[in-house]
Structures are given as structure tokens and as C-alpha cells.
C-alpha positions in Angstrom: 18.0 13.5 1.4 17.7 15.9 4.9 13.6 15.1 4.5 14.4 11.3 4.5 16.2 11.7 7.7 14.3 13.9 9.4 10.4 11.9 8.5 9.9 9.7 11.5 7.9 6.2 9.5 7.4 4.6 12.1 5.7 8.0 14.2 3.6 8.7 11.0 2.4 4.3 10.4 1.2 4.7 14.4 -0.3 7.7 13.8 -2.1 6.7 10.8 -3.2 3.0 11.8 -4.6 5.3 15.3 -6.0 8.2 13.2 -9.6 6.8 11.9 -11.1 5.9 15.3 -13.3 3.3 13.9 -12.7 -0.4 12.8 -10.2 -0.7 9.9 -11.8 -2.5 6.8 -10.6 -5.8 5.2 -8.8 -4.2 2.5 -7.1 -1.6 4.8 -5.9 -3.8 7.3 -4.4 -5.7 4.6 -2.4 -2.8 2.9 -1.2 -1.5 6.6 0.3 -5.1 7.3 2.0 -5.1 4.1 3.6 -2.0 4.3 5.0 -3.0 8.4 6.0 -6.6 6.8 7.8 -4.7 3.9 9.5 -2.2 6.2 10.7 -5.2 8.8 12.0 -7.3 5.8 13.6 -4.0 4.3 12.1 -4.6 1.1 13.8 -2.7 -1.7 10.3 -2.2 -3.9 6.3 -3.3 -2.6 4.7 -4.9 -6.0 0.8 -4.2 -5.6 -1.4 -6.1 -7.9 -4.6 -4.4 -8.5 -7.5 -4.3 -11.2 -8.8 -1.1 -9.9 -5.4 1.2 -8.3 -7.6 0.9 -4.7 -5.0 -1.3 -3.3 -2.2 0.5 -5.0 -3.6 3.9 -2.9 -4.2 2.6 0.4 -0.7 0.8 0.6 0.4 4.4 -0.4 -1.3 5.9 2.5 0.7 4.6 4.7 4.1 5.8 3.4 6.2 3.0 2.9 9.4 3.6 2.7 10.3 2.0 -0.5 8.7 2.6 -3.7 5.2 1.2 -4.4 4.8 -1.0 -8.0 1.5 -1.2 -9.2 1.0 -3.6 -11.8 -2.9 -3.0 -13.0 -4.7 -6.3 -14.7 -7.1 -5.1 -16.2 -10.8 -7.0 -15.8 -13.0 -8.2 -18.7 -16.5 -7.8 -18.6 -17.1 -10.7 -21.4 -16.1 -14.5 -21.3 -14.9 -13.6 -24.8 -12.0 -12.5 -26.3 -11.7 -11.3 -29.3 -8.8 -10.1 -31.9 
């Protein structure tokens, strides 16, 4: 509980977004505004949808402040399904 208090998000989010120097890509630019949105709305839970975790990971580097769902779907690599 004192850790919760004393971590400064929004120091660390600034920090972070400034940290890399160089262009942010697509995807990371994406999970940085979703994490902002989700702390301006006070979201109670951010639900990632990913096939891969990537998005899951990057929203996570950014320390949101609730917890982070990831619901994985998995891809198939045939047009066929079989039982």
C-alpha cells in the first residue's frame, strides 16, 4: 500500500513516452494512449486482445495503474477446422 502512494504514474508515463529518443512505432503509440485514456477514465481493469502477448507487454510497459487483462485468440494457420 505505502509503494502505491509513494510511485508517481504520471512522472514514470512522461518519463517513459520521453525515454526512447526516436519515433514511437504504430503499435506503441497505440498501447501509450490506451493506458493515458484508461487512467483519465479511471478504468477499473485494461482488457488487451492479442494473438501474440505483444500488445499485452507494451501496454504493460507503461504501468497502468489498474490491472492489465489479456485475453489471447489464438491464430489458425489452416482455413480448416477440424474435430
Amino acid at each position: 500500500m505505502v509503494a502505491k502512494k509513494v510511485f508517481n504514474q504520471d512522472m514514470y508515463f512522461k518519463k517513459t513516452v520521453k525515454f526512447d529518443g526516436k519515433p514511437m512505432s504504430h503499435l506503441e503509440s497505440i498501447a501509450s494512449s490506451a493506458v493515458r485514456a484508461a487512467i483519465k477514465v479511471k478504468a477499473s481493469v485494461t482488457i488487451c486482445f492479442t494473438s501474440s502477448g505483444r500488445a499485452a507487454r507494451l501496454i504493460a510497459k507503461y504501468r497502468p495503474t489498474m490491472p492489465v487483462l489479456s485475453v489471447v485468440i489464438p491464430r489458425l494457420k489452416t482455413n480448416q477446422l477440424k474435430c
